[in-house]
N, C-alpha and C positions, 0 to 999 in steps of 0.2 A: 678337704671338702667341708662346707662349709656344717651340711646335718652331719658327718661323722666324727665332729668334733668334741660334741655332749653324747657321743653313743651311754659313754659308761656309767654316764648321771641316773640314769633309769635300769640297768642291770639289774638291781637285789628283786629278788621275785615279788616281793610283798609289794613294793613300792613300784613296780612295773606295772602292775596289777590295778592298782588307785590310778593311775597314771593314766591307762590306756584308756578304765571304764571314766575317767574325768572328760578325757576329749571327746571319747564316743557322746556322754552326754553333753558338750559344748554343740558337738555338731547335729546333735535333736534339736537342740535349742537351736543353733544358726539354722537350720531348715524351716522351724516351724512359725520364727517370731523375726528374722532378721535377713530372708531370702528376699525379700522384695526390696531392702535399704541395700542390700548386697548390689543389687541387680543393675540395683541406680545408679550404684556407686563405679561398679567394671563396665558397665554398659559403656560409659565413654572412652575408656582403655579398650575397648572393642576384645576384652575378655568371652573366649567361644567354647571354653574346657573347664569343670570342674573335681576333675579326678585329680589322684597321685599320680598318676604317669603309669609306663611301662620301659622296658626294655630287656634285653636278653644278652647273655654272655658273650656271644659273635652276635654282636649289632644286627637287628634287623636289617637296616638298610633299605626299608619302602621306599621306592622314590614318591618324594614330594613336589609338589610345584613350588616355585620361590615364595608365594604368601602361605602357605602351609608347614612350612618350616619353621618355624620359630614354636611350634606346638608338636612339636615332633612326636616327643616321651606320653604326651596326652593322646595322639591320634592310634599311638603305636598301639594301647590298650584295647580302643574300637578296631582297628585293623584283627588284631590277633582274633577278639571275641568273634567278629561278624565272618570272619573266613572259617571260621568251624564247618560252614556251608555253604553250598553255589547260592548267591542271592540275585544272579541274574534273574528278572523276570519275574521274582517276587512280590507280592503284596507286605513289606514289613513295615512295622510298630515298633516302635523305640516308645518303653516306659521308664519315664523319669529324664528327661531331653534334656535339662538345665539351659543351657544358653548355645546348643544348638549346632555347635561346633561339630560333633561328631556324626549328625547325623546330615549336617550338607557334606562333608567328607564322604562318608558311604554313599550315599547318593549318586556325590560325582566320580566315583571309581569303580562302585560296584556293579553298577549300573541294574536297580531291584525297576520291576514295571509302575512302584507307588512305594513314597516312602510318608507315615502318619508317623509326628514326634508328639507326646504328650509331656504335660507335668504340671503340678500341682498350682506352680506359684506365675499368677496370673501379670506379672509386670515382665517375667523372663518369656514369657511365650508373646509376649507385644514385641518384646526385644528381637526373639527368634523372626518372626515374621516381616517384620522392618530390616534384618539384616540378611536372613539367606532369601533370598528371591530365587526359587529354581523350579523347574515345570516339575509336576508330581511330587515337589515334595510341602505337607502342609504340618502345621502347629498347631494343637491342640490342647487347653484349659483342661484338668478335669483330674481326678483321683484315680491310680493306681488300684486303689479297693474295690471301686466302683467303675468300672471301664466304661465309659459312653458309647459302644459298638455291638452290633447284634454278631450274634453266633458265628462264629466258623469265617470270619473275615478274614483272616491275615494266614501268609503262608509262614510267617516269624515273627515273633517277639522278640526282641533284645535290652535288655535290664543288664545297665551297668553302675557298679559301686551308687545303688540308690535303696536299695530294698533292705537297707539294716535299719533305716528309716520309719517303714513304716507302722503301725501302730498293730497292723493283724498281716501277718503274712504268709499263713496259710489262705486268708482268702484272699488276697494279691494272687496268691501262685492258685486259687480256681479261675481266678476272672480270666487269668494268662491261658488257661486251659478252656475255656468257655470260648475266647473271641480267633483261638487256634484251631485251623482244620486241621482233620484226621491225619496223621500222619507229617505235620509242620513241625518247625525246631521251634526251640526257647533255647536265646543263647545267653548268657548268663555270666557276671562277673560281680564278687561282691565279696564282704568281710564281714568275719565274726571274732567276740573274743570269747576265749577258752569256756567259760563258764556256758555261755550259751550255744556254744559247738554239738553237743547234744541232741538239743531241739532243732538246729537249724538241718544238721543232715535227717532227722528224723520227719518235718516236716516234708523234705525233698524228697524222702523216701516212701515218701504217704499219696503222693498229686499223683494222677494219671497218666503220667508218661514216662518213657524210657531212657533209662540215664546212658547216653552215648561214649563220654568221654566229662574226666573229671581228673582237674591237674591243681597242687597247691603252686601258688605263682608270687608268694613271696619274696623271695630272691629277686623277682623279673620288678615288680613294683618296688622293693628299695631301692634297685637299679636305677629306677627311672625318677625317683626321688631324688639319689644323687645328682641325676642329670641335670635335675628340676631348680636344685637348690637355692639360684640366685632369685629366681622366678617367685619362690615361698617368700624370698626378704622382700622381694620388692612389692608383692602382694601385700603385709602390711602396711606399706607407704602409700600404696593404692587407695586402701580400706579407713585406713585410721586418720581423723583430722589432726593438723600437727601438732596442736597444743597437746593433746591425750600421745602422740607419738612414744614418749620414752616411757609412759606408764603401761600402754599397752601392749606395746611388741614387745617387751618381754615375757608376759605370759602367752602373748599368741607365735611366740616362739617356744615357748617349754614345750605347749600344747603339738605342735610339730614333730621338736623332738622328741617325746613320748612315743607319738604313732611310730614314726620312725624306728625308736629302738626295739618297740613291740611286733613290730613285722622281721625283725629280724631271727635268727633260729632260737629257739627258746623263748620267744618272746611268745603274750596271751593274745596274739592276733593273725588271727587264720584267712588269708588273703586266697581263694579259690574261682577256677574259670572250670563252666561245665555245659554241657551239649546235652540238650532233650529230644526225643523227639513223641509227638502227641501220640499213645497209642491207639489205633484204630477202634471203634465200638465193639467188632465182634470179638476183636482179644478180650478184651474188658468184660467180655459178656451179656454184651447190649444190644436189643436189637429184636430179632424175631424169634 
């Protein structure tokens, strides 16, 4: 396989560690300053997923339709997250949509009564709107920090691999709680590396709701990584104009490998799926 070939380049703790925190910040920086040349750029490869993937030891095995297959390891991750709970009939909010792929997926299988996709980078959400056309489901501009939606709207939120991103994510996880009624999930999928592991369960352990169900999924993401693998090479051929080709893809292959070897056991990247659910006011002690 083609990621397990440089596993052991990145092994020595020290140098795993430089590694990890180097990509984590390439991908601040591709979020903040290069998402909308990205956007430009996949949008004609009709690119719909921007995760690592998923899979599990006995293969899922979702059935897919024959255009939903070739994203399999990508849709597997939203399938796993979104079934923590019945969303038939739901009002859900997807924070952090990228290009939108996962959330006409749930849409079309889960069958929620309204599906709102947000995110930040305003050429991906043209993209998303021009490419999924489906009744109740819409696209939305706008900041994670700062949610555009009054109180108590949605029966779900769903944040996947997007909230290492943002810059305050304790008040990300109020807004999540602010635009949640009383007793709704926060489904929840995302990474951290070791140093900041700490803070991130301590923030989660601060917001007002109820932690349901919380599983390290490591394993299942390098899995789908493997799966992934030709998908990553040919993503830089996508990305990179060909004259830069041989300069670039080799560091935006290191940069791969690193994630890669750091999601492995021992490695400083802590890959977690967790289930919330809003705790009601009178628990809380709010009220009359």
């Amino acid at each position: 396989m083609v990621l397990r070939g440089q596993e052991r380049q990145s092994r020595h703790p020290l140098r795993g560690q430089i590694n990890a925190k180097y990509a984590l910040y390439v991908h601040k920086f591709y979020q903040k300053y290069l998402y909308r040349y990205l956007t430009h750029r996949l949008a004609n490869h009709d690119v719909l997923f921007l995760n690592y993937g998923y899979e599990e030891d006995s293969p899922m095995g979702v059935p897919l339709s024959a255009s939903d297959e070739a994203d399999r390891f990508f849709i597997q991750l939203y399938h796993r997250t979104a079934t923590q709970v019945d969303l038939n009939g739901k009002r859900v909010l997807e924070v952090g949509c990228g290009h939108g792929g996962g959330a006409s997926y749930l849409m079309r299988t889960l069958d929620p009564a309204s599906y709102t996709a947000l995110d930040v980078n305003p050429a991906g959400i043209a993209f998303c709107q021009e490419r999924h056309n489906l009744a109740d489901l819409g696209f939305v501009q706008g900041d994670a920090q700062n949610l555009p939606f009054p109180d108590q709207s949605f029966d779900t939120v769903i944040n996947i691999e997007s909230s290492h991103l943002y810059d305050s994510f304790p008040r990300f996880l109020g807004e999540v709680s602010r635009v949640l009624r009383p007793g709704g999930h926060f489904l929840y999928a995302d990474f951290r590396l070791s140093e900041g592991l700490a803070a991130w369960e301590a923030q989660l352990n601060n917001m007002p709701m109820r932690m349901l169900s919380q599983k390290t999924i490591n394993a299942q993401v390098v899995r789908g990584m493997d799966e992934n693998s030709q998908w990553w090479l040919d993503m830089v051929d996508r990305l990179v104009p060909a004259f830069l080709r041989s300069f670039v893809a080799v560091r935006a292959h290191a940069i791969v490998q690193s994630t890669y070897a750091e999601l492995q056991s021992g490695g400083s990247m802590h890959y977690r799926l967790y289930c919330f659910a809003k705790t009601p006011a009178e628990d809380r002690g709010i009220g009359n």
